[in-house]
MDTraj code that builds the backbone (N, CA, C; nanometers):
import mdtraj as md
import numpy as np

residues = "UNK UNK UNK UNK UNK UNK UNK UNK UNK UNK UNK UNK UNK UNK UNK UNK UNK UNK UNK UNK UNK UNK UNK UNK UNK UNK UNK UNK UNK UNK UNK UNK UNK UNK UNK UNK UNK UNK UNK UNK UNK UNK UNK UNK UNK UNK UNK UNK UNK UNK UNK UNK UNK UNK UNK UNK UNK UNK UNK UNK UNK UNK UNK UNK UNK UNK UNK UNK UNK UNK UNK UNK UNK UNK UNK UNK UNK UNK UNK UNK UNK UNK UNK UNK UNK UNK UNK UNK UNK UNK UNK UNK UNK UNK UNK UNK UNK UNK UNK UNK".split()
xyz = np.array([
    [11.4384, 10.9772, 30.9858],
    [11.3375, 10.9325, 30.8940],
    [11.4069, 10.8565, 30.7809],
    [11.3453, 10.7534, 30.7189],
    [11.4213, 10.6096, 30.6440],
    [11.3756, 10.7202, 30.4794],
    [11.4514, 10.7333, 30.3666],
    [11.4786, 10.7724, 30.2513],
    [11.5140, 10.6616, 30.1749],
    [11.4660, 10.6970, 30.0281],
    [11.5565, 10.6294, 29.9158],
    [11.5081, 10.7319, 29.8231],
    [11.5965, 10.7151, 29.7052],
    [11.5847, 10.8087, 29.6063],
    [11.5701, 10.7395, 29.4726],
    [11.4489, 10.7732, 29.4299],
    [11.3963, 10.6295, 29.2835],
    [11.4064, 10.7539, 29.2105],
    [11.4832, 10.6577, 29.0945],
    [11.4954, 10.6731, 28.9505],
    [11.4011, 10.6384, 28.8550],
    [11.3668, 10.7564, 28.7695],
    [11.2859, 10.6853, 28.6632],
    [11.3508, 10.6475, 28.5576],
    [11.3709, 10.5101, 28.5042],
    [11.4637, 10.4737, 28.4253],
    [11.4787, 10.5789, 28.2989],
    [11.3576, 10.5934, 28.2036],
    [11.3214, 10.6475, 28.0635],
    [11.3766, 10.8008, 28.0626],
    [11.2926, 10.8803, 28.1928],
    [11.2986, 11.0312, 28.1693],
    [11.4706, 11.0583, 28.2057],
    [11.5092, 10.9812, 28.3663],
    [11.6402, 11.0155, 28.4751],
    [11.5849, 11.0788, 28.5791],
    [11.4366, 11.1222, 28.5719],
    [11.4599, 11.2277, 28.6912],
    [11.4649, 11.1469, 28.8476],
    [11.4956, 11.2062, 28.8924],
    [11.5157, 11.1183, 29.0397],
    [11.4234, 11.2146, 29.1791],
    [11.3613, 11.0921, 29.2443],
    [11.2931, 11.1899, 29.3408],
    [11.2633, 11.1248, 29.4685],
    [11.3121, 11.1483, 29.5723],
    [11.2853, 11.1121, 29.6985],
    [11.1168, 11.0822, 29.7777],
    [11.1967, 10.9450, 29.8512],
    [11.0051, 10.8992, 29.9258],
    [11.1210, 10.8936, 30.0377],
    [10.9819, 10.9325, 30.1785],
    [11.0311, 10.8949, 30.2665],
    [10.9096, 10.7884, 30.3561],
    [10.9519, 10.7821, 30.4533],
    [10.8751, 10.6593, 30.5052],
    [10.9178, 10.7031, 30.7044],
    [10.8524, 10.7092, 30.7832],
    [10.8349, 10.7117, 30.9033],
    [10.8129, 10.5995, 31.0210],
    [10.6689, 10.5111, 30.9400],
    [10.6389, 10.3792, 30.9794],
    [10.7654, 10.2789, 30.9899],
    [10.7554, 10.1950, 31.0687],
    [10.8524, 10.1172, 31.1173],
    [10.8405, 9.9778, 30.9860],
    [10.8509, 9.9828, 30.8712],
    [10.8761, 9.9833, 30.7389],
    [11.0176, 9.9498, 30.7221],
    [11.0914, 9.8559, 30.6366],
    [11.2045, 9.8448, 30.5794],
    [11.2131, 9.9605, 30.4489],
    [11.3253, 10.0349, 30.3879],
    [11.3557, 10.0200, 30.3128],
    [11.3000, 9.9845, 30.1806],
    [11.3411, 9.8858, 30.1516],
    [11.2726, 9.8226, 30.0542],
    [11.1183, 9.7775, 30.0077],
    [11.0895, 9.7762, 30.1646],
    [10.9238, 9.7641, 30.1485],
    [10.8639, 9.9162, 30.1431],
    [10.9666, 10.0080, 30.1690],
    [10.8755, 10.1460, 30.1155],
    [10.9433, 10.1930, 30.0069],
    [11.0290, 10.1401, 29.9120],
    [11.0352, 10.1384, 29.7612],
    [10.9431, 10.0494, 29.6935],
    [10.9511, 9.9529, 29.7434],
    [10.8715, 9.8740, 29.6352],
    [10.7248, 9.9709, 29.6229],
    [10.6943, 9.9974, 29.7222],
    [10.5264, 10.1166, 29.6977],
    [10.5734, 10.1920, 29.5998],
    [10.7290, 10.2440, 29.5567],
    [10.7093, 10.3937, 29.4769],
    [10.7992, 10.3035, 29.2961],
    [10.7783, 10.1824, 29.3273],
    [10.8177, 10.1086, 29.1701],
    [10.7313, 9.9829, 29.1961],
    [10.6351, 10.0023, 29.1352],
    [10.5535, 9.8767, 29.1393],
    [10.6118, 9.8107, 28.9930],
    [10.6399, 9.8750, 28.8980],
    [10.7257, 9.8072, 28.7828],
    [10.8600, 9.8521, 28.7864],
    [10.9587, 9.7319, 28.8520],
    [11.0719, 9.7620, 28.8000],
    [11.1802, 9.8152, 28.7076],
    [11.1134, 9.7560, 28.6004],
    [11.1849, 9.7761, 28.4673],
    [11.1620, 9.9514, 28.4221],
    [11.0947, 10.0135, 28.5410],
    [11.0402, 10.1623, 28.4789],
    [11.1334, 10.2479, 28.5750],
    [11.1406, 10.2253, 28.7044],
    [11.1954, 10.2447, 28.8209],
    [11.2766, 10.1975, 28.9016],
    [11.3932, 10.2676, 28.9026],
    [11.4883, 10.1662, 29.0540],
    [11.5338, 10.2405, 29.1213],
    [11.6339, 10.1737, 29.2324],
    [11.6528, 10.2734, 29.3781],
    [11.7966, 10.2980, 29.3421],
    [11.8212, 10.4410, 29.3734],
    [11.9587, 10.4432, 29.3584],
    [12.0240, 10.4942, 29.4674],
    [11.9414, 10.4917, 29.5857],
    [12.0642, 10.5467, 29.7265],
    [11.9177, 10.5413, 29.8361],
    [11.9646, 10.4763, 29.9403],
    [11.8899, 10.5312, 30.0355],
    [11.9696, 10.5414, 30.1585],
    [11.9081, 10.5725, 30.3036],
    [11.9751, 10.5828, 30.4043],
    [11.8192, 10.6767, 30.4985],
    [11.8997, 10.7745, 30.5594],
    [11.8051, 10.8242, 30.6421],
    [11.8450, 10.9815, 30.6570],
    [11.7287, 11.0611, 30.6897],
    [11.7658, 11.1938, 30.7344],
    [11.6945, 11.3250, 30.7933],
    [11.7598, 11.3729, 30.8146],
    [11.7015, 11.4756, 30.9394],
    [11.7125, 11.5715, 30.8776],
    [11.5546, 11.6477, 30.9581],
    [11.5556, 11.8112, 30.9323],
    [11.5938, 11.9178, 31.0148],
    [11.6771, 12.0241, 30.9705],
    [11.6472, 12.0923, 31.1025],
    [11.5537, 12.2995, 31.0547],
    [11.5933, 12.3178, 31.1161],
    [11.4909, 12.4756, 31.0255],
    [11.5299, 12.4615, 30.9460],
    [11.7108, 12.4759, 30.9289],
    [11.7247, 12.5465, 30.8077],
    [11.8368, 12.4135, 30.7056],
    [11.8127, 12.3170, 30.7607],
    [11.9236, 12.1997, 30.6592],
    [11.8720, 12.0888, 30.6988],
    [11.8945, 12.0158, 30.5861],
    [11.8941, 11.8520, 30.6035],
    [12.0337, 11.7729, 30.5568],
    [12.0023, 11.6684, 30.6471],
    [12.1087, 11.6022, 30.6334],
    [12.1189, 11.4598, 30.6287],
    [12.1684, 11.3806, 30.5423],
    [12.1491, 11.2703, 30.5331],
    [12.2700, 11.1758, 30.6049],
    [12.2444, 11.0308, 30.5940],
    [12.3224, 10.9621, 30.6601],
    [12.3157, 10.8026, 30.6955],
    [12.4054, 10.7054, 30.7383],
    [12.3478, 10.5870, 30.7685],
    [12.3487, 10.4945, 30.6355],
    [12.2644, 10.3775, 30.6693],
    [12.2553, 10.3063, 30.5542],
    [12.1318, 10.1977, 30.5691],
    [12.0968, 10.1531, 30.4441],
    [11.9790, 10.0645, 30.4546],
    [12.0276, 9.9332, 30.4214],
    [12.0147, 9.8750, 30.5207],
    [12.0599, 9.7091, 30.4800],
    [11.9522, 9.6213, 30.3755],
    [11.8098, 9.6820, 30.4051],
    [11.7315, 9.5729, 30.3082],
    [11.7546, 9.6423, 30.1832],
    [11.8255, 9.7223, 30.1285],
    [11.8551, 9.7986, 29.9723],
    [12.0498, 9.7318, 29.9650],
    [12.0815, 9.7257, 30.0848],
    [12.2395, 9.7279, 30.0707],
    [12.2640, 9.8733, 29.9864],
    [12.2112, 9.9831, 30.0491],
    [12.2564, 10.1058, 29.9941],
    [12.2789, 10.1965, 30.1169],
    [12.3399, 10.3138, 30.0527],
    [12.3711, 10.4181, 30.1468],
    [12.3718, 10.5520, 30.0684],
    [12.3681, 10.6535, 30.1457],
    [12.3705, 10.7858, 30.0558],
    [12.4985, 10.8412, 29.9623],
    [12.4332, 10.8996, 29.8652],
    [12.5323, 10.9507, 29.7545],
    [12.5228, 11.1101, 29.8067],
    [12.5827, 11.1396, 29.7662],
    [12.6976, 11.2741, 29.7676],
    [12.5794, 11.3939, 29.7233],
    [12.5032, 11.3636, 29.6668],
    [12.3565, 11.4426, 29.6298],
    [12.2394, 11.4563, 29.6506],
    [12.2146, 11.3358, 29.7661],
    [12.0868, 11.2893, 29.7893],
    [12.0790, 11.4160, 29.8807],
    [12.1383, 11.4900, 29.9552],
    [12.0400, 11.6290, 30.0206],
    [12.0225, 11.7257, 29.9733],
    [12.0978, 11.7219, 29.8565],
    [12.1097, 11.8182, 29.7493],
    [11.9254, 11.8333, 29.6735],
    [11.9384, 11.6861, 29.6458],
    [11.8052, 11.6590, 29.6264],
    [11.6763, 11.6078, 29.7158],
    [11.6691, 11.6131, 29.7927],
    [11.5809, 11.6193, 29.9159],
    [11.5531, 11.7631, 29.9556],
    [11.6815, 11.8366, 29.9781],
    [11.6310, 11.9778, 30.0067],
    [11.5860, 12.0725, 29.8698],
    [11.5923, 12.0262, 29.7968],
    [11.5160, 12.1145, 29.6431],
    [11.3819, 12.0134, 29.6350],
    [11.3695, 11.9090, 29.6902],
    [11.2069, 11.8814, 29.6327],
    [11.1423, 11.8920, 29.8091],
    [11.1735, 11.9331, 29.9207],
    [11.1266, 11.9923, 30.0316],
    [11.1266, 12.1311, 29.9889],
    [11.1684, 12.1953, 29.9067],
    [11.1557, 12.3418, 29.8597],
    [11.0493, 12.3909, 29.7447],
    [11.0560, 12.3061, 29.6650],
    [10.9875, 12.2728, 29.5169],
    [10.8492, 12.2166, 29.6075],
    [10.7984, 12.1710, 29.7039],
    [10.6918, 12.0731, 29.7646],
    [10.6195, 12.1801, 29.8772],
    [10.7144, 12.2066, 29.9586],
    [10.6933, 12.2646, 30.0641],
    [10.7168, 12.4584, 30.0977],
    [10.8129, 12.4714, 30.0425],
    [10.8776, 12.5984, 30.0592],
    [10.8574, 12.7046, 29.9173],
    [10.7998, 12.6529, 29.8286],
    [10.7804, 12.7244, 29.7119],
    [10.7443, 12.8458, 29.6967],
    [10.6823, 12.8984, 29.7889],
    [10.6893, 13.0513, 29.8187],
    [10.8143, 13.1301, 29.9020],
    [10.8853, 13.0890, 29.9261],
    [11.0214, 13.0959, 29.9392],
    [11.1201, 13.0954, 29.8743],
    [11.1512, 13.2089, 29.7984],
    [11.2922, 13.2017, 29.6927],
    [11.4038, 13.2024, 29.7560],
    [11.4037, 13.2266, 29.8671],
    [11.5647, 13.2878, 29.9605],
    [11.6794, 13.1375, 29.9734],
    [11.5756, 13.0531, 29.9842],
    [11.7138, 12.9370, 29.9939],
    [11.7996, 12.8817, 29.9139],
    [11.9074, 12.8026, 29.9677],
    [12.0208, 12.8081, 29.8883],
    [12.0130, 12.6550, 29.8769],
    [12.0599, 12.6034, 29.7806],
    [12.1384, 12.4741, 29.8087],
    [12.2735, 12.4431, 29.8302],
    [12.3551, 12.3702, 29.8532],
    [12.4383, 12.2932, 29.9131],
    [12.5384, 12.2337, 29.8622],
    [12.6748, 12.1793, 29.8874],
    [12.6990, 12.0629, 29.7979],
    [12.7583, 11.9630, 29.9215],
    [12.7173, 11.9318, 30.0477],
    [12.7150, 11.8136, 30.0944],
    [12.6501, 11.7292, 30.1676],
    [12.6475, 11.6457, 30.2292],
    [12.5273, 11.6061, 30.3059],
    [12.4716, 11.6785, 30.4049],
    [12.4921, 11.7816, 30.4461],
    [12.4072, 11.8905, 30.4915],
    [12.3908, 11.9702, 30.4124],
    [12.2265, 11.9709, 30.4352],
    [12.2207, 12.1397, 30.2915],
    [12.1120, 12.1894, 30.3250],
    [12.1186, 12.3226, 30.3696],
    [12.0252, 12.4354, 30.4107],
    [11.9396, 12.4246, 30.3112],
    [11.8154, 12.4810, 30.3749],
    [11.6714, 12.4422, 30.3060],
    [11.6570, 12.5794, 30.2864],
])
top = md.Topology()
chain = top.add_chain()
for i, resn in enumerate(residues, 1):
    res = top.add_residue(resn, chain, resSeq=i)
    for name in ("N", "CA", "C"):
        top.add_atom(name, md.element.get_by_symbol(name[0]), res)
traj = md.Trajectory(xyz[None], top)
């Protein structure tokens, strides 16, 4: 599944979109920063779930980006924070695989 991870310039917080549809990259950021100057992309690539980890990987040519060192770090805390929130037991990670 195709990822990027947008920044909100003002606050910092950073938060993952993903996209499935046969979609570039960039054409499924531009949906999550319709104003630039508020929002930009700071890593994308692609990644997989499995029960218990995700893992990122690859690279997006229409961003000319690839994953940072945190992006599952942060993918698997807002799949937890989104999805799993009745679930305290999981852990996070510190590399591109990180148990959910």
């Amino acid at each position: 599944m195709k990822y990027a991870i947008i920044q909100d310039i003002d606050s910092g917080l950073e938060f993952p979109v993903f996209c499935l549809a046969p979609r570039t990259h960039e054409e499924m950021a531009t949906a999550w920063r319709p104003d630039p100057q508020k929002r930009r992309v700071v890593s994308a690539g692609f990644c997989y779930f499995t029960r218990h980890q995700v893992t990122t990987y690859g690279h997006s040519q229409s961003l000319n980006l690839g994953p940072r060192q945190d992006d599952a770090r942060i993918i698997a805390a807002y799949y937890r924070a989104t999805l799993l929130s009745n679930n305290p037991d999981n852990h996070l990670g510190s590399s591109n695989t990180v148990p959910l």
